[in-house]
C-alpha positions in Angstrom: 4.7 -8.3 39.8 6.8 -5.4 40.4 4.7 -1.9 41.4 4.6 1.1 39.0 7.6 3.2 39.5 6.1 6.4 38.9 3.6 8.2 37.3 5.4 9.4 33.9 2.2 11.3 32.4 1.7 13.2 36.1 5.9 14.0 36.5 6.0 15.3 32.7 2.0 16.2 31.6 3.4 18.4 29.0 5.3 15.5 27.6 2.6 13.1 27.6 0.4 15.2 26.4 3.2 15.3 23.2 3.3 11.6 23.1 -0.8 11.6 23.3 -0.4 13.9 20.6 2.1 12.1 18.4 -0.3 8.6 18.9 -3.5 10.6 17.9 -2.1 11.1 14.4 -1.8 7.8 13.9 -5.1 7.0 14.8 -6.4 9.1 11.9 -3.6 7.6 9.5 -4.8 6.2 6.1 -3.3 2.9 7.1 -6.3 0.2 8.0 -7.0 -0.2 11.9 -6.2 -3.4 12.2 -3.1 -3.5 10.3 -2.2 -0.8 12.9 -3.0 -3.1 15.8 -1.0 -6.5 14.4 2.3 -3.9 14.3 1.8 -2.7 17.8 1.1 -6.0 18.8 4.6 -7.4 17.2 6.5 -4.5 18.5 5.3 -4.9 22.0 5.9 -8.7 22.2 9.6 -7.8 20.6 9.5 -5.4 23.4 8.1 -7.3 26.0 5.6 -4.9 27.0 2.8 -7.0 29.0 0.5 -3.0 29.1 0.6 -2.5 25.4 0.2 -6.2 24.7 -3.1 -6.4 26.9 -4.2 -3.0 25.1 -3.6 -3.7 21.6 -4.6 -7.5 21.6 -8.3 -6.5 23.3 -8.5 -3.3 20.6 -7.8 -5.8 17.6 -10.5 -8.0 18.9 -12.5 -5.7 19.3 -11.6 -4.5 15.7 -12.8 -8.2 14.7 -9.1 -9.6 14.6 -9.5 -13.6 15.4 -7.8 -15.2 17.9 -5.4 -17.7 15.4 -4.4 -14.2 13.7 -3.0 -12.8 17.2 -1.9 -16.3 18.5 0.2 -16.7 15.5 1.6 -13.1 15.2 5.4 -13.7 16.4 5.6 -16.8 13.8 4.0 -14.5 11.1 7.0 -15.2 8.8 6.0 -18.7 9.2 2.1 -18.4 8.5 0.4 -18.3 5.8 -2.8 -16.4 7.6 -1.5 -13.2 6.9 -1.4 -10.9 3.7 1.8 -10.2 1.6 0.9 -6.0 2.9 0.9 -7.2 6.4 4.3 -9.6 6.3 5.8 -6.2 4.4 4.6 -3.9 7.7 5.5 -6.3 10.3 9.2 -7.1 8.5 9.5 -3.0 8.7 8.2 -2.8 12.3 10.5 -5.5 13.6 13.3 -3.5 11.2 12.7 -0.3 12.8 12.8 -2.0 16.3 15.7 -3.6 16.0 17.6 -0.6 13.9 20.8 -0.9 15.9 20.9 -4.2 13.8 18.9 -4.0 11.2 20.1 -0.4 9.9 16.2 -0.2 8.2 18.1 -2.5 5.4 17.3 -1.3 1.8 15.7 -5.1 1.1 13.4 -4.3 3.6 12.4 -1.0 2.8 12.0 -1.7 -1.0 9.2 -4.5 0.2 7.6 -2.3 2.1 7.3 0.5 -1.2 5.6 -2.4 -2.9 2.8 -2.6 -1.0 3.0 0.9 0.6 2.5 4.4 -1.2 4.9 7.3 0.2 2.3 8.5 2.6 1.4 4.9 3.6 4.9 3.9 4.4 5.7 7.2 6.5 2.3 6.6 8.5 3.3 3.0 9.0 6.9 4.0 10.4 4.7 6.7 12.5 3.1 3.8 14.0 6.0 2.1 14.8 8.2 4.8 16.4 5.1 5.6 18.4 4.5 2.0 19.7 8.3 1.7 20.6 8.3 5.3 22.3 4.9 3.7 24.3 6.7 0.4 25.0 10.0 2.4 26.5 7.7 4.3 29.0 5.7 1.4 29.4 8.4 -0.9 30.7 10.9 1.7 32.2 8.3 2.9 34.3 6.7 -0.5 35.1 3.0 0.7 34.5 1.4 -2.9 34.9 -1.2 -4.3 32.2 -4.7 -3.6 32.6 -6.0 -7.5 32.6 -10.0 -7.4 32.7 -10.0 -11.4 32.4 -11.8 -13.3 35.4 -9.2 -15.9 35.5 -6.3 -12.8 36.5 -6.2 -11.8 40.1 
């Protein structure tokens, strides 16, 4: 495991402290917790960011997410465990992710305004560029995950 490289949020505080910002208003979105948590959890698996994974897997269980739920989130297109409103956030998240492909199609969108009022869909896409922007410091800066399980030394 590569070491941290260096301590983003002591370098820049008045940055993080933006970014801390930005994330708090998502937490007080009208948007259900743990719908929340299964987008940052998809984003940071697209992303592979092993910090924000450890986080937002142990705050949806803690949420009351089950185990299959997570387990099965990168086949979620696949599964039939989760809700039409859920497959409609995490097609936007993994839209918005990958915009430089995607181009946040209109297809896409027009799903999402089905199961998402206007205030809804912007504090989903909130969520989502926050995550991403958390994900980019996460893994530039190599800031390792925060494992509390006995089996990880």
């Amino acid at each position: 495991m590569e070491n941290q490289r260096l301590n983003y949020a002591q370098v820049a505080p008045a940055g993080y402290k933006a970014m801390l910002d930005f994330s708090n208003y998502t937490k007080t979105s009208s948007l259900e917790p743990l719908l929340k948590e299964l987008v940052k959890i998809r984003v940071s698996q697209i992303n592979g960011c092993a910090f924000c994974l450890d986080m937002h897997t142990k705050d949806a269980r803690a949420l009351g997410e089950v185990e299959e739920r997570i387990f099965m989130l990168s086949t979620w297109r696949e599964s039939e465990l989760y809700t039409n409103r859920e497959k409609s956030a995490l097609d936007w998240a993994e839209s918005l992710t990958h915009i430089s492909i995607s181009h946040a199609s209109e297809e896409i969108y027009q799903e999402v305004r089905k199961y998402f009022d206007e205030k809804e869909t912007v504090d989903l896409t909130h969520t989502i560029v926050a995550i991403n922007a958390w994900n980019r410091f996460m893994v530039a800066f190599r800031v390792p995950a925060r494992h509390t399980s006995p089996h990880v030394k």
